[in-house]
C-alpha positions in Angstrom: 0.0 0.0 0.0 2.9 2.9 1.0 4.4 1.5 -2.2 1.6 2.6 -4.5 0.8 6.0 -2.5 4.5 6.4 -3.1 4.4 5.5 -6.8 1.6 7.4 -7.1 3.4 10.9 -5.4 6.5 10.5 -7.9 4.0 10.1 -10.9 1.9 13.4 -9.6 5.4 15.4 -8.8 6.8 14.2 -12.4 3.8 14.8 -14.3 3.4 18.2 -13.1 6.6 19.0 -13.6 7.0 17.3 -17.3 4.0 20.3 -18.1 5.6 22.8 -16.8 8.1 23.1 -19.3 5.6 22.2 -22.3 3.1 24.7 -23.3 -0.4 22.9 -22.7 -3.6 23.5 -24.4 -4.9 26.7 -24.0 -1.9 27.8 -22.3 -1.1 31.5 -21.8 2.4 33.1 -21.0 2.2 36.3 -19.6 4.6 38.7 -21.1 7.8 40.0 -18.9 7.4 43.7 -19.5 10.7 45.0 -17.9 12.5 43.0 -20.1 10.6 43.4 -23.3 11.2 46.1 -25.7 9.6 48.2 -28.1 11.5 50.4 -30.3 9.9 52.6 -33.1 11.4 54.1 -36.0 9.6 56.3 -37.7 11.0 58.5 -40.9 10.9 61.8 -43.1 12.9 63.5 -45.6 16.6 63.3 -45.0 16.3 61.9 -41.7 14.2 60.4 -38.5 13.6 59.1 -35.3 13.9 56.3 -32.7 12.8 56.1 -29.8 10.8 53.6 -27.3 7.7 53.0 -26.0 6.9 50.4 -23.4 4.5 47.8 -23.1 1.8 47.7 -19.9 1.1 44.2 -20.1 0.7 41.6 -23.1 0.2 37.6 -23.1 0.9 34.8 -25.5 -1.9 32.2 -26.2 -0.4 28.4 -27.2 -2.2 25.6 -27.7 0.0 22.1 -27.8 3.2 24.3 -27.9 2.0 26.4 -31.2 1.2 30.2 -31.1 -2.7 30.5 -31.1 -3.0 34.0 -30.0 -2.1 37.4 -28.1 -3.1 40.4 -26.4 -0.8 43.5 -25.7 -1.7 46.7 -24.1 0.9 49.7 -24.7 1.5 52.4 -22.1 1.4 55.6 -24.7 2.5 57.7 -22.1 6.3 56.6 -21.9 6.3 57.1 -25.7 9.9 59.0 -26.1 12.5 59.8 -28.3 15.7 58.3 -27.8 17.7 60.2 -30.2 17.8 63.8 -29.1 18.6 64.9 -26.3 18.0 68.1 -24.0 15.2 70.7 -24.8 14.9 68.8 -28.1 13.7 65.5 -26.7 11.4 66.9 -24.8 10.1 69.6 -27.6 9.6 66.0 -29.5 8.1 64.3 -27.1 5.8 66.5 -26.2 4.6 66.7 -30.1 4.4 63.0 -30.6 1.9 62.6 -27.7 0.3 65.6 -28.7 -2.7 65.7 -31.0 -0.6 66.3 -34.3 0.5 62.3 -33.4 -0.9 60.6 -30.7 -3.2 62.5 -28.5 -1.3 60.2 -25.3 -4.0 62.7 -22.7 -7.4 61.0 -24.2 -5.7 57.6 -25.5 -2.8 56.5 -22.6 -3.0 53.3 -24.1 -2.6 51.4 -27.4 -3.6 47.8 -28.3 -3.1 44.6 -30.4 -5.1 41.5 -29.8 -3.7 38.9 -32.5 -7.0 37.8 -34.1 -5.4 34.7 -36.5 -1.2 32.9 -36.2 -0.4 30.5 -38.9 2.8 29.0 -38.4 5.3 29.0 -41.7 8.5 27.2 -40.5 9.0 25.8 -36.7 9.7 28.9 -35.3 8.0 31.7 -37.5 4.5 32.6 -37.5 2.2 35.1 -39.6 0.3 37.0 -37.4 -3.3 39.0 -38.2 -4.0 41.0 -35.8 -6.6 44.1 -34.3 -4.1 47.4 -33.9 -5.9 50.2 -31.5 -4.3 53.7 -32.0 -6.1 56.6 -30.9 -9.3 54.4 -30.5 -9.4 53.5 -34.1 -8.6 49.8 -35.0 -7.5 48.8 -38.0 -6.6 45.0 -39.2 -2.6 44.7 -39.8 -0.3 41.3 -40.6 3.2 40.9 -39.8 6.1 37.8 -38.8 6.9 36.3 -35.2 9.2 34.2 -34.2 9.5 32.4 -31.4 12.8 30.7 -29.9 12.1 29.5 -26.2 10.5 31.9 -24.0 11.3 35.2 -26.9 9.5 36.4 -29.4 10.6 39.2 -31.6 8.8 41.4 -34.6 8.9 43.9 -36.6 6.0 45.7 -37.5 5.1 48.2 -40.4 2.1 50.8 -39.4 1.0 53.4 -41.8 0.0 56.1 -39.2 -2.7 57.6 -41.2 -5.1 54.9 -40.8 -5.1 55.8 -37.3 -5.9 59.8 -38.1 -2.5 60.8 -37.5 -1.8 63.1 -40.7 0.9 65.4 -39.4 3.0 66.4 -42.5 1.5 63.8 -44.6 2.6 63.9 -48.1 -0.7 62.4 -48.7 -2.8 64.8 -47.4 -0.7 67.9 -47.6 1.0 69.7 -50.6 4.6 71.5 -50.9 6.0 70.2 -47.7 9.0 69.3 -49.5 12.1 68.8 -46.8 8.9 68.3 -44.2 7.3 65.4 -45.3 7.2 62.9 -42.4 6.3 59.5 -44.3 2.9 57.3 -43.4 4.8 54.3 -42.6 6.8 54.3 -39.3 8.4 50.6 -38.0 7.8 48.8 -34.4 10.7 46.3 -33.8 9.3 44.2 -30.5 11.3 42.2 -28.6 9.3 40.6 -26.0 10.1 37.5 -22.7 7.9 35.4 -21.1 
């Protein structure tokens, strides 16, 4: 009898630990958000900027170890610039959450809840997703990989979709040297 309470202990403590290491169904893996990054790059004539922007709080869905879904929540306010320095950075700053760019005092946060993941290769994944900017969601695809408890991304956003027109070539004329360009890049590296 102690023998198969005994046997039956071991197969409980292995069990539990054999699943902790391998993602079960359904499983979700909460993202580490002070060591995940978000850089953005955005561009204009003869130049741009790079700065960061950090995430609130985001989760992985798996199911039987592949990428099923995700959710991510953006803090807007720490949106900064991280390639100027002094009364510039903050004159920057202060533009890009203002309501020229992001309006950061009536939308603190931004979203992306991945809606479809189809896996290409054993690592790599195209991702559809819902992207919230400014309360205004818009559909938008892009690659992640996945090594072990990393994932990593790089996303292209066309910032007029999201009513942010600011020197838009698009919807302004002669800006010439002051064209910013739509598109601006998100490279996410995220743990979990």
């Amino acid at each position: 009898m102690k023998k198969g309470i005994f046997s039956l202990a071991l197969a409980v403590v292995f069990g539990i630990t054999a699943t902790a290491t391998e993602p079960i169904d359904g499983e979700k893996k909460e993202v580490n958000v002070e060591k995940s990054k978000v850089t953005w790059k955005a561009y204009k004539v003869g130049g741009g900027h790079v700065g960061t922007v950090n995430l609130k709080e985001g989760a992985f869905m798996f199911d039987n170890g592949k990428l099923t879904g995700g959710e991510f929540l953006v803090d807007m306010t720490t949106l900064i610039p991280t390639d100027v320095e002094g009364e510039s950075k903050g004159k920057l700053e202060g533009h890009l959450k203002s309501d020229d760019f992001f309006s950061v005092e009536t939308h603190p946060t931004a979203k992306l809840v991945f809606t479809k993941a189809e896996s290409f290769n054993k690592n790599s994944y195209t991702v559809t997703g819902d992207l919230t900017i400014k309360g205004i969601t818009k559909p938008i695809t892009f690659v992640v990989s996945i090594y072990d408890n990393k994932a990593t991304s790089t996303l292209k956003v066309d910032r007029t979709k999201y009513d942010i027109k600011f020197r838009s070539g698009n919807f302004f004329e002669n800006l010439g040297d002051k064209t910013i360009y739509d598109e601006f890049d998100l490279v996410v590296e995220m743990e979990f």
